[in-house]
BADREN-802225 format. One record per residue (C-alpha): residue in three letters; x, z, y. Coordinates in steps of 0.5 Angstrom, whole numbers, plus 500, padded with zeros to 3 digits. Example, Ala and Ser with C-alpha at 12.3 -4.5 7.8 and 13.67 -1.06 7.14 Angstrom:
2
ALA525516491/SER527514498/
END
This chain:
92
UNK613388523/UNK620387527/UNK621385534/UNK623388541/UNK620395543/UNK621397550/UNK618403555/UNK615402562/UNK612406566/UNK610413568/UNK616418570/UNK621415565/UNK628414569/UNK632411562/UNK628404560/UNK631402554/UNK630396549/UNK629398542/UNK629393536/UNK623395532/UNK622395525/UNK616396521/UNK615397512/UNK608399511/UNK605401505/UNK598402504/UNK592403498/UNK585403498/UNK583410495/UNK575409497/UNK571404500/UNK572407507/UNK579411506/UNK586409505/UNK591412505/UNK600409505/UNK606411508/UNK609407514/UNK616407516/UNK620406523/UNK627403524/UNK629404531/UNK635401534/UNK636402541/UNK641395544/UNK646401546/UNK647404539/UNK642410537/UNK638408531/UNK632413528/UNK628412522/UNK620415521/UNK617417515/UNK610418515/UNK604418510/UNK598416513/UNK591417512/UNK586412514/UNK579413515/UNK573408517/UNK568412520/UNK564406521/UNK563399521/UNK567398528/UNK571405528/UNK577409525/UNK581414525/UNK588414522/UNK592420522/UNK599423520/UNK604427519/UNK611426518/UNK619426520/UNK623423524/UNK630423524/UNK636421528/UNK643422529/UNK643429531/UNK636431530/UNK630431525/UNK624433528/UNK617434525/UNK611428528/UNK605427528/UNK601421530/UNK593420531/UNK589414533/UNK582413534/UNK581405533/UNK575400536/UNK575394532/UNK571388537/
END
C-alpha cells in the first residue's frame, strides 16, 4: 500500500499530510491463524519520517470476525517508542 494519509478531526491543531507506505508480510500458520509483520514508512510533507515494525497475529474467530493484534516499534528521529496495535474486524 502507499499513498496519502492525513489527520482530521478531533482536538488535533497540527493537521498534517503524511506519504504512507505499507510492506507486509503474512503466513497461514492454521486454518484461522496467521501471523506476519507489517511495516509503516511514514514521510510527513515538512520532512519527518517514522519507520513501524510490527509482528502480527491474526485470529479468525469465525466466519465474519477477526481479531488482529500486535505489538511492535516505532521509530523516529528522536524517539522510539513501544506500540501496540488492536483490531476487531467485521467482514460484510
Amino acid at each position: 500500500m502507499f499513498g496519502p494519509r492525513t489527520e482530521l478531526g478531533g482536538r488535533v491543531t497540527d493537521r498534517r499530510t503524511e506519504w504512507l507506505s505499507n510492506v507486509t508480510l503474512f503466513a497461514d500458520v492454521t486454518n484461522r491463524l496467521v501471523a506476519g509483520i507489517e511495516t509503516n514508512v511514514g514521510q510527513v510533507i515538512d520532512g519527518h519520517a517514522s519507520l513501524l515494525v510490527m509482528p502480527q497475529l491474526h485470529y479468525e474467530v469465525s466466519k465474519r470476525w477477526m481479531i488482529q493484534g500486535g505489538i511492535g516499534t516505532r521509530i523516529t528521529k528522536d524517539l522510539t517508542l513501544p506500540e501496540i496495535g488492536f483490531r476487531l474486524i467485521r467482514e460484510f
